[in-house]
N, C-alpha and C positions, 0 to 999 in steps of 0.2 A: 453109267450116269450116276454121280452121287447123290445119294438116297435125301437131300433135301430139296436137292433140284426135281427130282421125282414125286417129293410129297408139293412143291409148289405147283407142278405142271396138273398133276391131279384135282390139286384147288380147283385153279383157275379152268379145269374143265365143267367141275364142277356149278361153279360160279355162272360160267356161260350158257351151261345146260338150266340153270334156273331161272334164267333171265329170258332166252328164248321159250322158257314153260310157262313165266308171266305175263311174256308177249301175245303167246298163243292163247291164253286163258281170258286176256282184255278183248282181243279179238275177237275170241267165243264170245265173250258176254255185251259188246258193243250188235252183234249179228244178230244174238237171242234179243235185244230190244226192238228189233225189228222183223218177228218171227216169218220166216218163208221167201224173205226180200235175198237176190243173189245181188251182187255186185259184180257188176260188167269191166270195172273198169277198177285196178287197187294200181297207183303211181306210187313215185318216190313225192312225196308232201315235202318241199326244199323250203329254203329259206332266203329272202332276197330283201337283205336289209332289213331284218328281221319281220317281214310281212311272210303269210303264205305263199308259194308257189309254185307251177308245175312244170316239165316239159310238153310243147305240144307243137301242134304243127296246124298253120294255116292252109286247107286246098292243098297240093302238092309240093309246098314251101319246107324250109327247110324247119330244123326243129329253133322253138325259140321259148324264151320264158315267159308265163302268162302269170298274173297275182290273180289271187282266188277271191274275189269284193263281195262281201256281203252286205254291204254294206249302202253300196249303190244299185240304181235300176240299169245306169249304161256302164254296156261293155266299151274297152277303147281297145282301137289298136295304133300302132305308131305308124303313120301316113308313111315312110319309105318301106313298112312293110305289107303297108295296104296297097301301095302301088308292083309292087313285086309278087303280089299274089292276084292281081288283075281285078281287085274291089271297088268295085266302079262310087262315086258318090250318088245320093237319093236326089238333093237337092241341093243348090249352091248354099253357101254361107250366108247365112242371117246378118243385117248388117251392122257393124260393130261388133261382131266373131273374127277370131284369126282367120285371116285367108287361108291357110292350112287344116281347118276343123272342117271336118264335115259326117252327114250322117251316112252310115251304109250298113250292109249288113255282112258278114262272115260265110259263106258258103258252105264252109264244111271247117269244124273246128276238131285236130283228133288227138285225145286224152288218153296215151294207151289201147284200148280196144276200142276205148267209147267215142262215137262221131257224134257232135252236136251240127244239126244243121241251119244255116239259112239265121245266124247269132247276130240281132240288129247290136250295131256299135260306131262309136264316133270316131273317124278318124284323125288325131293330131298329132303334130310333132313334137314328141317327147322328151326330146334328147336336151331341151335348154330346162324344161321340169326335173328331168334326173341329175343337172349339174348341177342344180339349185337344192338338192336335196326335197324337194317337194313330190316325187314321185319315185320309188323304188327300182331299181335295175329291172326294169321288162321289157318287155314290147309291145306290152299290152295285157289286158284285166281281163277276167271272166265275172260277171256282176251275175248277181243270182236268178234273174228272168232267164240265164241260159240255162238253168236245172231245173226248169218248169216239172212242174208233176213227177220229181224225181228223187232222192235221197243221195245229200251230200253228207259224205262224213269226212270230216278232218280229226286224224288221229294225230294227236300231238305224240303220243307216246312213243306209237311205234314207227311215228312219223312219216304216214304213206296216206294217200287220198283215196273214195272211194267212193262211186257213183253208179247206180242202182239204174235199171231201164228203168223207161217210162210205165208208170205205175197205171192201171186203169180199174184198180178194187184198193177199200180203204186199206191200210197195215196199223195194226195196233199196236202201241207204244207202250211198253211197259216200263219201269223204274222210275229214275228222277226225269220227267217227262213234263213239258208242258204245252201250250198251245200261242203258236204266233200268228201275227196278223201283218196285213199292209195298210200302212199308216202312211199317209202326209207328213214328211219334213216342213211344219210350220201349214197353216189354212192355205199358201198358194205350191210348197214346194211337192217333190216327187215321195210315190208312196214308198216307203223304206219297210224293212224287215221289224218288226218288234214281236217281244214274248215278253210272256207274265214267266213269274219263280222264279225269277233272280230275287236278292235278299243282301240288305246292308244292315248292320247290328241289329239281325232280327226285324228289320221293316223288310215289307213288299214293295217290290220296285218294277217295274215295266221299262221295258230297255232293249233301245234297236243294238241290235247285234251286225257288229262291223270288223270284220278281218283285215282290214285294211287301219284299224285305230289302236295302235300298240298299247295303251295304256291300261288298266283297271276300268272301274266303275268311273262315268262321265256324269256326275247329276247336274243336272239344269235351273237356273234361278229359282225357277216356280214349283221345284219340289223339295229346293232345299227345308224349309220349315215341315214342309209336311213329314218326312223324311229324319226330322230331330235330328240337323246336321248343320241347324246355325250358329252354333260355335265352333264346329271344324273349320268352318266357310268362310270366318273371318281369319284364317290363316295368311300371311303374306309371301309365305315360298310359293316359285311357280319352275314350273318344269315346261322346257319348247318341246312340240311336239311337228317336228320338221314336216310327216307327209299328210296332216289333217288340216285341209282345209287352205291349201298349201305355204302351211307352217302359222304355228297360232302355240302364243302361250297358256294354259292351265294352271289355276293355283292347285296345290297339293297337300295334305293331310293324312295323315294317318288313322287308319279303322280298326275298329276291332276283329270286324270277320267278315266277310263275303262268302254269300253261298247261293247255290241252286235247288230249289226245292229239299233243303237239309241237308244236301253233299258241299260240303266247306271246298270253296273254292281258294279261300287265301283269306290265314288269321295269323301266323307269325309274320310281320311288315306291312301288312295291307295298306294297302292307299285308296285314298278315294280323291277327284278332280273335280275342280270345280270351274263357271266358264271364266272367262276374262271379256272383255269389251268384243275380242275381236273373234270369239264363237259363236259360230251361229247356232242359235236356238228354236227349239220345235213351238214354241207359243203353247205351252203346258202339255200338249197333245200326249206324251209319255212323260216318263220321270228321268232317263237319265242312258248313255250309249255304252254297251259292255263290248270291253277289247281283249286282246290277246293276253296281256298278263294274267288273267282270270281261266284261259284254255292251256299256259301251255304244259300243261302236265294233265292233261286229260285227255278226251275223244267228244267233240260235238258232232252230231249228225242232226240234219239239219231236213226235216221231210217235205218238200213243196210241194206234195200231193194232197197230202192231208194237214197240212199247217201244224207240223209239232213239231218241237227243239228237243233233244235228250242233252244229257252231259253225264259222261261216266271217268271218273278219278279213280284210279288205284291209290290202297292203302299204302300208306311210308312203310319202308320195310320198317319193326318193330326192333 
């Protein structure tokens, strides 16, 4: 073999050997934040139209793709797969609901090792939502009431999923760590995921965190001033965001920095959104909804035993 084919092959072992030693190392240090917690369950974290998602299988069903919702309280699954897995409905259709919606629950949902059992979810037919682009290639969501008392982590990085048994002693959090709550969408809607320590040019911002909202930071009317962000706010670009809300444009601007309790989530391009008429809004209840462009170079683990968010970013190689 000639000797620069030999010095390149060597690189490039090299290379790969430092990448899987980075890999292993965020691992470690995403594990150490949650000291003693095992993980039942590490998937392949896929991507489906750029939302989260996993393989899994309903009951005895065949494998199918499930989006990982953080963002909502109901799981869905798609009514031809609700019926092929023998999911009976709770109660008929409310009226003026699709004849095809109904409430039921999942019997056994399995994530790799992990069985989620008895996962209440509404069954509808999806298939005209995902041709309209308002819902992502699945068959159905997993919404975060199915990780009850459990630790989700989404590792952007090394891009696997990973979910912890059911917890029954607190786990301490250590690093860039904070505390989330369940909060009302607006004085009548459902209670949604929020955490304190997210950060827009150095303000504190409170913000439901949603895997299913592609964008950056979402702030909301009623914190724009509070937030020293009404002159971004009269910006007139907007950007469509096809699977929020099933499809809704946001105005867009540019930020200085986004971060998580001091770990910089995104300051070279940052954006920040703001609502347009046809967003719906929390009625000042939090400040504003954090999405994917803010995770995907990180690891968020998400504890719903003890109500706390971590986020861990590796350093840019230098």
């Amino acid at each position: 073999m000639p000797f620069f084919l030999r010095a390149l092959r060597a690189i490039i072992v090299v290379l790969f050997t430092l990448v899987i030693a980075d890999l292993g190392l965020l691992h470690a240090q995403a594990t150490r934040n949650f000291a003693g917690v095992k993980f039942i369950a590490e998937v392949p974290l896929l991507d489906c139209d750029g939302t989260p998602c996993v393989d899994a299988r309903i009951a005895e069903g065949k494998t199918i793709r499930m989006g990982i919702d953080t963002g909502n309280v109901d799981s869905v699954v798609d009514s031809k797969v609700a019926e092929a897995a023998g999911l009976k409905p709770f109660e008929p259709p409310k009226p003026g609901a699709p004849s095809l919606m109904f409430r039921t629950a999942m019997t056994s949902v399995h994530v790799g090792e992990l069985m989620l059992t008895n996962v209440p979810a509404i069954g509808m037919d999806l298939s005209d939502m995902i041709s309209h682009q308002q819902m992502p290639h699945v068959a159905g969501t997993l919404a975060y009431p199915a990780f009850k008392d459990r630790i989700l982590q989404l590792d952007f990085v090394a891009h696997k999923l990973r979910v912890s048994d059911v917890l029954t002693t607190p786990v301490k959090c250590t690093g860039a760590c904070d505390t989330m709550s369940l909060i009302t969408f607006g004085k009548e809607g459902p209670p949604i995921v929020v955490a304190d320590g997210f950060e827009i040019n150095a303000e504190k911002v409170s913000a439901q965190v949603d895997t299913m909202y592609t964008g950056s930071l979402l702030v909301y009317t009623a914190s724009i001033e509070k937030l020293s962000l009404s002159g971004a706010a009269q910006t007139s670009d907007v950007r469509l965001f096809p699977l929020t809300d099933g499809g809704v444009n946001m105005k867009v601007a540019d930020a200085q920095q986004e971060s998580f309790n001091g770990v910089t989530l995104s300051r070279d391009g940052a954006k920040v959104y703001f609502p347009t008429e046809t967003v719906h809004e929390p009625e000042g209840l939090f400040d504003a909804t954090v999405g994917l462009e803010l995770f995907r170079d990180a690891v968020l683990t998400l504890n719903f035993h003890d109500m706390t968010l971590a986020v861990i970013k590796p350093a840019r190689p230098s």
